[in-house]
ROGU-485683 format. One record per residue: residue in three letters; x, y, z of N, C-alpha, C in turn. Coordinates in steps of 0.001 Angstrom, whole numbers, padded with zeros to 6 digits, always signed. Example, Ala and Ser with C-alpha at 12.3 -4.5 7.8 and 13.67 -1.06 7.14 Angstrom:
! residues 2
Ala+013190-005690+007800+012300-004500+007800+013200-003300+007800;Ser+012850-002250+007080+013670-001060+007140+012900+000030+007870;
END
This chain:
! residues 267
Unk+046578+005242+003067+045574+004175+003106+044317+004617+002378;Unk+043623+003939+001836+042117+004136+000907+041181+004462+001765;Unk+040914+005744+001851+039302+006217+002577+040065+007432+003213;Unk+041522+007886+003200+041947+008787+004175+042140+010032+002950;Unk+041980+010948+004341+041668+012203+003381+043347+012509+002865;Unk+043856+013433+001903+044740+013878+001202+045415+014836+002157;Unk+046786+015342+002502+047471+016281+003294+046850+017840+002647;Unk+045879+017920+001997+045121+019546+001898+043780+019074+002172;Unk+043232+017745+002720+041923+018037+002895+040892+017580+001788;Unk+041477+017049+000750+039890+016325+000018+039949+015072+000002;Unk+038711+014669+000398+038341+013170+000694+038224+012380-001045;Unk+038924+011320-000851+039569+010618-001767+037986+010278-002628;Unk+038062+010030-003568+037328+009589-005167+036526+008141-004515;Unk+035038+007939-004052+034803+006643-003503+035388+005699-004413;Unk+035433+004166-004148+035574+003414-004821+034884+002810-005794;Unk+035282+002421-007184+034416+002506-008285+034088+000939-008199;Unk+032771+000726-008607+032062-000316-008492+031710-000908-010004;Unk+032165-001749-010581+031961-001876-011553+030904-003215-012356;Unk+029911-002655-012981+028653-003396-012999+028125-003971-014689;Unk+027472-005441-014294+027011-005944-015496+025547-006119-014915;Unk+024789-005652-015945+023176-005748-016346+023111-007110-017040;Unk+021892-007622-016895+021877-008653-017413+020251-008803-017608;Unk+019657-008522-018984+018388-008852-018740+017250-009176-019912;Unk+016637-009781-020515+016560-009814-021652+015722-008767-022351;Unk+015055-007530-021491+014499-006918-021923+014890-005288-022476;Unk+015651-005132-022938+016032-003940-023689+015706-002502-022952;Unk+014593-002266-022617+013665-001536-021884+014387-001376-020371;Unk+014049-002459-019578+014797-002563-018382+016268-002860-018280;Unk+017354-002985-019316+018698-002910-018995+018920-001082-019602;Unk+018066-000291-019694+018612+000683-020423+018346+001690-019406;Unk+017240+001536-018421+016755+002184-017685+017595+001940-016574;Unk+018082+000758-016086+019241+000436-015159+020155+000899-015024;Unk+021084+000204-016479+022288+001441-017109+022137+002818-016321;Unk+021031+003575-016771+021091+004924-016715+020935+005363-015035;Unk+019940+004676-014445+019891+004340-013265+021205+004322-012236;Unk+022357+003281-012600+022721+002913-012105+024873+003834-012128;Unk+024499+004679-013984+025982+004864-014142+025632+006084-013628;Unk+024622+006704-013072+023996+008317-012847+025303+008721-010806;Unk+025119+007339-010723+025956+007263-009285+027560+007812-009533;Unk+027768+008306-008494+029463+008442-008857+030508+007604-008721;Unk+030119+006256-007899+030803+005382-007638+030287+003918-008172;Unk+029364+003966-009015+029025+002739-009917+029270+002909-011437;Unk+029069+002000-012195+030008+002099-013492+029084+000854-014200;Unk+028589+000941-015019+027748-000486-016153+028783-000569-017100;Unk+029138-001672-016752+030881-001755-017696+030171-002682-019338;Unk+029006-003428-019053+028112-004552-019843+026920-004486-019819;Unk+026226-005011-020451+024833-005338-021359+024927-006837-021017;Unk+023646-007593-021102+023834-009003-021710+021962-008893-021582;Unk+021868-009824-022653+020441-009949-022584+020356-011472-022630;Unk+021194-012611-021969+021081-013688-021478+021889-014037-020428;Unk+021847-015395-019777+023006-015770-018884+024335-015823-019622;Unk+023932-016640-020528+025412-016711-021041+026176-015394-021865;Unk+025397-014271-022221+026247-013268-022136+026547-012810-021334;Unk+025792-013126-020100+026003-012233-019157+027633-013053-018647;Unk+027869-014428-018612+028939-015507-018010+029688-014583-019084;Unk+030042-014549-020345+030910-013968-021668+031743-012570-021146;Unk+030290-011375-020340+031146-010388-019935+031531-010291-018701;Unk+030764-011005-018051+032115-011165-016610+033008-011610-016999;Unk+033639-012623-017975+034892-013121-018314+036356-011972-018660;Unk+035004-010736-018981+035863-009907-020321+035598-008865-019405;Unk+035487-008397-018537+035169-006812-017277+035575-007034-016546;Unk+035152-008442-015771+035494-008751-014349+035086-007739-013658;Unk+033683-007362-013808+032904-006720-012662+032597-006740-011180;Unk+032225-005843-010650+032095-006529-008893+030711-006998-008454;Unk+029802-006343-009195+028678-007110-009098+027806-007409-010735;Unk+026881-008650-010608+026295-009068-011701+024884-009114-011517;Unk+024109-007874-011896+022705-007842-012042+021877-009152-012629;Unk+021386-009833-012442+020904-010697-012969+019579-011565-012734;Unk+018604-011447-014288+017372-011585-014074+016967-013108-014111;Unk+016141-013669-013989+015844-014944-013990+015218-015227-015189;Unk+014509-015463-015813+013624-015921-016630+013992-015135-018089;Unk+015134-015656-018619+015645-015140-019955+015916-016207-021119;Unk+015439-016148-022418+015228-016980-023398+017024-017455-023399;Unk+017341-018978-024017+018497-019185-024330+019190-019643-022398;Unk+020208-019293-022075+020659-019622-020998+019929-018268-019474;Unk+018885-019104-019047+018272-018187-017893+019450-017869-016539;Unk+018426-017133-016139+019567-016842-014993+020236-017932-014105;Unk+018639-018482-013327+019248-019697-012889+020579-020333-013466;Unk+020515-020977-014511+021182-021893-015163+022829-021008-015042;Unk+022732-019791-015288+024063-019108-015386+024654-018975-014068;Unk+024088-019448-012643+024544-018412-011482+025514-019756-010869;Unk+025890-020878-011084+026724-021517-010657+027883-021155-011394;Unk+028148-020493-012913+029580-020211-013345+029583-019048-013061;Unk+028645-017731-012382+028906-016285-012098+029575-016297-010441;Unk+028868-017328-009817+029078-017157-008714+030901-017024-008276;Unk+031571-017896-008820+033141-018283-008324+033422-017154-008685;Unk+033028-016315-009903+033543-014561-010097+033286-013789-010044;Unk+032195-013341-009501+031622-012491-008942+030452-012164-007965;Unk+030238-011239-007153+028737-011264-006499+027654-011022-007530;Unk+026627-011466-007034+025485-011791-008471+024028-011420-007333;Unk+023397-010349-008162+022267-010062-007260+020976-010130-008772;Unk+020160-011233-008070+018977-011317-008686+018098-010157-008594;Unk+017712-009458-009628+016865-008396-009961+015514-008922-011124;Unk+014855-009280-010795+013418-009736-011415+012138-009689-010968;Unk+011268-009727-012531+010059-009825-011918+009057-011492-011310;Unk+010258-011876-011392+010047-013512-010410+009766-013827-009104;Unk+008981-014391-008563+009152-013746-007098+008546-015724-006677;Unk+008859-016918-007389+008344-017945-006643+008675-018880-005936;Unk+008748-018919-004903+009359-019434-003788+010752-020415-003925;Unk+010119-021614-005157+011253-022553-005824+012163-021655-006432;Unk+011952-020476-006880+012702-020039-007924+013336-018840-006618;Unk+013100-018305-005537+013850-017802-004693+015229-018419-004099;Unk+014125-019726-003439+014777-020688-003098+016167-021171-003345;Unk+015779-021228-004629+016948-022364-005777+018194-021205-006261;Unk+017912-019930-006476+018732-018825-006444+019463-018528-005228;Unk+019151-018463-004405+019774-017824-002956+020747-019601-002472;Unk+020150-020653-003223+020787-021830-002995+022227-022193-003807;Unk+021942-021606-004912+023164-020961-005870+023945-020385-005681;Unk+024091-019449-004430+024778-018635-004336+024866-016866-004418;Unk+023152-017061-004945+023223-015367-005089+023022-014396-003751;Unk+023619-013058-004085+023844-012243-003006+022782-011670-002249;Unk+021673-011773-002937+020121-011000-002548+019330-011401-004010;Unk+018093-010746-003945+016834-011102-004572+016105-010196-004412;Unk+016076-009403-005372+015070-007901-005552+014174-008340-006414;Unk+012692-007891-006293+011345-008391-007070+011046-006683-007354;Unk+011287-006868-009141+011084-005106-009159+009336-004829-008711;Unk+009380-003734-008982+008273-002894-008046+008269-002820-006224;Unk+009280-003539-005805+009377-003469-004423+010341-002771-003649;Unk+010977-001854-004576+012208-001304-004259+012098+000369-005186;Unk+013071+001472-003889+013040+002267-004589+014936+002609-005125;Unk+015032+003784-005904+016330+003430-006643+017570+003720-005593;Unk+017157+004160-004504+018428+004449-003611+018662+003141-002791;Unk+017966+002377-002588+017383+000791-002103+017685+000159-003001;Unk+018254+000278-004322+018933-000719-005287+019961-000247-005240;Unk+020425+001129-005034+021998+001729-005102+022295+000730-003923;Unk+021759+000874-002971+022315+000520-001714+022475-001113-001613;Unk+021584-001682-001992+021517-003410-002194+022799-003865-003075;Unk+023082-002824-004820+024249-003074-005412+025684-003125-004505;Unk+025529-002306-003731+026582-001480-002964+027233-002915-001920;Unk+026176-003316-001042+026159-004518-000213+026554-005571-000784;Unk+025970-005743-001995+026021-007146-002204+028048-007372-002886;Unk+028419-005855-003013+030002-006269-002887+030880-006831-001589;Unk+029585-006394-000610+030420-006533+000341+030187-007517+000969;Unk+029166-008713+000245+028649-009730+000888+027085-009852+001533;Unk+026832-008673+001700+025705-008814+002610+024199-008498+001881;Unk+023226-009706+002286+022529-009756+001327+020955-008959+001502;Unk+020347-008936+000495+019430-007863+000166+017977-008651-000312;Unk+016766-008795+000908+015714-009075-000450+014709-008806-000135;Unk+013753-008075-000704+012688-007539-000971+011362-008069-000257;Unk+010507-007487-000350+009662-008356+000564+009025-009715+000043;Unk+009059-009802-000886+008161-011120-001991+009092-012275-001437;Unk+010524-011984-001879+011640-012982-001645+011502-013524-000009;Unk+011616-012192+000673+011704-012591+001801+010701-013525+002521;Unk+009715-013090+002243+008334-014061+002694+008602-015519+001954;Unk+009302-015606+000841+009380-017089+000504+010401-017343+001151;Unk+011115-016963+001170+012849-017364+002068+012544-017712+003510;Unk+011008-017119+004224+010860-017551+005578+009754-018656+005326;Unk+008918-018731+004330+007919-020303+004220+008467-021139+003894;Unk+010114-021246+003184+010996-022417+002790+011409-023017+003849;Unk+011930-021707+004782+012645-022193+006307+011735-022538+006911;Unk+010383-022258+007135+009390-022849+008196+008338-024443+007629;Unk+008735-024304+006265+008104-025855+005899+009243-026416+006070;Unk+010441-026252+006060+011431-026996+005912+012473-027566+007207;Unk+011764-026832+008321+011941-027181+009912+013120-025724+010329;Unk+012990-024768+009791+013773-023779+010443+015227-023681+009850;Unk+015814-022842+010871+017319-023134+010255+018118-024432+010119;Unk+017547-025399+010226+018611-027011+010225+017891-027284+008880;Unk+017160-026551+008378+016911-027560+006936+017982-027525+005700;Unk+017621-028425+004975+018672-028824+003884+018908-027320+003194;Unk+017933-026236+003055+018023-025260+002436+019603-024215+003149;Unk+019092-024242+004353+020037-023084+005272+021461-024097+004745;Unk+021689-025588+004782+023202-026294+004963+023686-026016+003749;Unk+022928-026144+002835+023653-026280+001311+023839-024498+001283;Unk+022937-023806+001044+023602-022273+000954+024455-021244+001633;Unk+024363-022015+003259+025303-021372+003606+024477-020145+004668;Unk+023055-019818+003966+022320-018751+004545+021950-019635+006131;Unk+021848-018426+007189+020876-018955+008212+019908-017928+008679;Unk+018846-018271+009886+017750-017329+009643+018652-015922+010582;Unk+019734-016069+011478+020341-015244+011610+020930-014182+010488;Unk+021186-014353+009318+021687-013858+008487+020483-013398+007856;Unk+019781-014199+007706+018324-013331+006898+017794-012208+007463;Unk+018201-012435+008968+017444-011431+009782+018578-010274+009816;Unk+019501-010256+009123+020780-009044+009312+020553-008698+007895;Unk+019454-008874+006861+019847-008471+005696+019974-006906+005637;Unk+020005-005801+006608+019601-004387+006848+018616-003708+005786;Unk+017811-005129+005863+016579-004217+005415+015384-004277+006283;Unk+014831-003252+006426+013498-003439+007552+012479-004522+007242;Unk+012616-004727+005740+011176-005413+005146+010906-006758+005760;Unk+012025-007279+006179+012140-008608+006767+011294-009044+008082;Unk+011307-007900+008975+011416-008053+010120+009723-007498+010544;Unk+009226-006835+009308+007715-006370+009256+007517-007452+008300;Unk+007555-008357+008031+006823-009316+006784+006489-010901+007760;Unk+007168-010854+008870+007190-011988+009572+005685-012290+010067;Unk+004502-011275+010189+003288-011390+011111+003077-011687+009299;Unk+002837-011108+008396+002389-011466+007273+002691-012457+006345;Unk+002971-013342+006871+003906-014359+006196+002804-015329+007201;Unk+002749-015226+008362+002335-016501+009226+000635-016487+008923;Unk+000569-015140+008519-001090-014792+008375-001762-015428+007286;Unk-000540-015513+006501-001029-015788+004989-000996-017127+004825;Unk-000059-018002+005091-000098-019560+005252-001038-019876+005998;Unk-001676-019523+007688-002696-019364+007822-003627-019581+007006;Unk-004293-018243+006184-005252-018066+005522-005705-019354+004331;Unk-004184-019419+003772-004391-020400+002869-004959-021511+002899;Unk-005203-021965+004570-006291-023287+004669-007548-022812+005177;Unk-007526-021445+005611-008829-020817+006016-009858-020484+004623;Unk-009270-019966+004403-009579-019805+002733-010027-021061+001962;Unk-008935-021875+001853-009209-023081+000747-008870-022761-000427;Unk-007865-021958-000373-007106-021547-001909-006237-022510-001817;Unk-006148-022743-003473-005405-023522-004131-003740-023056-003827;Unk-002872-023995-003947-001418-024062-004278-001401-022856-005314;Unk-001630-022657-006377-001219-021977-007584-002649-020622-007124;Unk-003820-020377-006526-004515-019368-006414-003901-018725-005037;Unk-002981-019387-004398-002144-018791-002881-001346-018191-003690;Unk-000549-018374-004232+000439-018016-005345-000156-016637-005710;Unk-001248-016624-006680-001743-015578-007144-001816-014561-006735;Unk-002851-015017-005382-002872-013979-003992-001843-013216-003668;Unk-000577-013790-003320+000392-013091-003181+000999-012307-003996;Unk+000983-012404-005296+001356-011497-006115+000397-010499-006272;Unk-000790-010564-006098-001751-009542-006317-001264-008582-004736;Unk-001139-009057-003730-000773-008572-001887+000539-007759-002225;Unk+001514-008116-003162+002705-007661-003619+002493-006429-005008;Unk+001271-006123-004986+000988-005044-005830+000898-004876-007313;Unk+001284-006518-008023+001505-006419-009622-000130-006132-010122;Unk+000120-006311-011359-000722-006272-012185-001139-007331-012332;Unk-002207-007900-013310-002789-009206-014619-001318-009406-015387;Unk-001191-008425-015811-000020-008522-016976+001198-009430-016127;Unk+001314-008884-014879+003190-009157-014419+002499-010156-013494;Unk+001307-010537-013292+001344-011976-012659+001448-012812-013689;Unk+000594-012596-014864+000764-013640-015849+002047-013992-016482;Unk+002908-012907-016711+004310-013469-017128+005230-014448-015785;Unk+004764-013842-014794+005675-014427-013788+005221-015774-013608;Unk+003985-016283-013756+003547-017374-013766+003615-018366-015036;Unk+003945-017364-015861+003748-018274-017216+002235-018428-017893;Unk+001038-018138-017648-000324-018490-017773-000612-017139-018880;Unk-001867-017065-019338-002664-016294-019874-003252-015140-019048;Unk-003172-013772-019452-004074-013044-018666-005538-013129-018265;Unk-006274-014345-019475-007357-014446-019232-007417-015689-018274;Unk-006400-016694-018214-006787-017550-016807-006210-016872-015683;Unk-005477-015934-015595-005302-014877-014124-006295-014390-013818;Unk-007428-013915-014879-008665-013539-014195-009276-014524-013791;Unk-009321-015776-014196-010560-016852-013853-009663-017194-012495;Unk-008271-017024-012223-008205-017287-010808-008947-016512-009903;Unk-008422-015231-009983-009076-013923-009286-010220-014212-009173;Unk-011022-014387-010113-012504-014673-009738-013035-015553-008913;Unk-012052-016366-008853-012528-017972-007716-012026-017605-006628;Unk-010504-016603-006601-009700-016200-004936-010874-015197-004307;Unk-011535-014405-005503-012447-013115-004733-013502-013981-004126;Unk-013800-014979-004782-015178-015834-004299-015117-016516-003001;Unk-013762-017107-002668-013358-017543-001757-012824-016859-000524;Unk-012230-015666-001007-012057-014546+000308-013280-013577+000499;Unk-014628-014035-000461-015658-013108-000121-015145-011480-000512;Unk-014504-010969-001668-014121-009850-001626-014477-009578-003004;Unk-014662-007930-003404-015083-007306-004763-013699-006877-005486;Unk-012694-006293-004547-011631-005518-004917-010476-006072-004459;Unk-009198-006004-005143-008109-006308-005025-007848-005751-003860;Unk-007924-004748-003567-007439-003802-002186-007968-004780-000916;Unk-009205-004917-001052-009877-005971+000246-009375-007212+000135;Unk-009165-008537-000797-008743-009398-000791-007340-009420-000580;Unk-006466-008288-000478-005451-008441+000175-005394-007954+001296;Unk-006343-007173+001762-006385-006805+003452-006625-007966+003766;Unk-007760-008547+003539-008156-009944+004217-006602-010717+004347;Unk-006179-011395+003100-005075-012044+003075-004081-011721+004420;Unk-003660-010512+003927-002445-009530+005114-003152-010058+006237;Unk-004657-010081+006776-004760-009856+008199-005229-008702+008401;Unk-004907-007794+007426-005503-006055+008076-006617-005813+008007;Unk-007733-006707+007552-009121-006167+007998-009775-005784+006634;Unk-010503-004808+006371-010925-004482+005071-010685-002998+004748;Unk-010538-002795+003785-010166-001572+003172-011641-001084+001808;Unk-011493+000363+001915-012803+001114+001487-012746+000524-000074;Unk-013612+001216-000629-014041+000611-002391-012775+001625-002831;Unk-012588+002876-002599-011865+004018-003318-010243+003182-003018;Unk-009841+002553-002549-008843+001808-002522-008406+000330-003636;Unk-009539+000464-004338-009481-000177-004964-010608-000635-006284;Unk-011789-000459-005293-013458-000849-005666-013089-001965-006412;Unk-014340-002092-007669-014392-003557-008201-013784-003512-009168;Unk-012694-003034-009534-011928-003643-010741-011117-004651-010138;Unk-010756-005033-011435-009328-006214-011225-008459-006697-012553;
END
């Protein structure tokens, strides 16, 4: 049987996992690759730097899982994960993190939802690893939208949990801790958002700044200019009364305020 040791005693060769990258950035499928074939039991059988290459080499590998980023020129991820899904498990890996776009992925069918910078590489070995086996994986960005979808949307009976299949039981088994510490920060922050008087799209902001990016990786994730990411910042700092990124997300979180050396007045 598979997993039993040999009649002298060596434990059998794990099982090989065989993997497609999918991403349009050259940079980050190369670092993955290397990342990911460094394991003894994973394997990058493909490249694709769209959906639809990425649909082309699952056709032609038949991999067990399909890395796959969202926001790629030509056929995006989204658009690709209803023909990946019937063949394979498909785990969103991006720097996307917006609620519709969580939402609408995990509604598709995907296995988990990793928001890079929120994960370290044994926490992606391990998420790849799961998501063969079904069980899903997501980061804290995802997760906090995956619980404001379910709580604007009346809990587990909303249209979201029926059509995907997910329920908040299952969210809460994703075996990741992040879930289960993001729940006081999640209620704090919707909260805040009318305490505050931030905008729809400057709540948004907030959270990506609370989630640690940059100007640069909010502005791509949003689509906007780096110079209107600052003119948000400048109206969210005005409105949370704060100098530094570090404090306007304590405030946000709930945790109170944090020193200048944590952050001081840049942004």
């Amino acid at each position: 049987m598979s997993g039993e040791r040999d009649p002298f005693g060596q434990a059998p060769p794990p099982e090989l996992l065989r993997l497609v990258v999918a991403d349009d950035n050259p940079v980050v499928r190369a670092g993955l690759t290397a990342l990911l074939s460094g394991r003894q039991d994973l394997e990058v059988v493909a490249e694709a730097a769209d959906g639809r290459e990425a649909y082309e080499a699952t056709l032609a590998h038949t991999p067990d899982v399909v890395l796959l980023d969202v926001r790629m020129p030509g056929v995006d991820g989204l658009a690709a994960l209803p023909h990946l899904v019937p063949l394979t498990a498909v785990l969103m890996l991006t720097y996307s993190g917006e609620s519709d776009i969580v939402h609408e992925a995990l509604r598709r069918g995907a296995n988990g939802y990793l928001v890079h910078g929120e994960f370290t590489p044994d926490e992606l070995v391990t998420a790849v690893r799961d998501a063969r086996r079904g069980r899903p994986h997501l980061t804290p960005t995802a997760a906090g939208r995956l619980l404001a979808q379910l709580r604007e949307g009346g809990g587990t009976d909303s249209a979201f949990g029926r059509e995907s299949g997910w329920s908040w039981q299952e969210a809460g088994s994703t075996s990741t801790k992040n879930l289960s510490q993001l729940q006081p920060d999640v209620a704090q922050s919707v909260s805040d958002r009318s305490a505050y008087g931030l905008s729809a799209r400057e709540a948004e902001i907030m959270e990506l700044i609370a989630s640690g990016m940059s100007n640069q990786q909010i502005a791509a994730t949003c689509f906007i200019s780096e110079k209107t990411v600052k003119n948000h910042i400048n109206r969210i700092f005005a409105k949370l009364h704060s100098t530094s990124r570090a404090e306007a997300a304590a405030k946000w979180r709930g945790t109170g305020r944090t020193s200048a050396r944590d952050g001081g007045g840049r942004w």
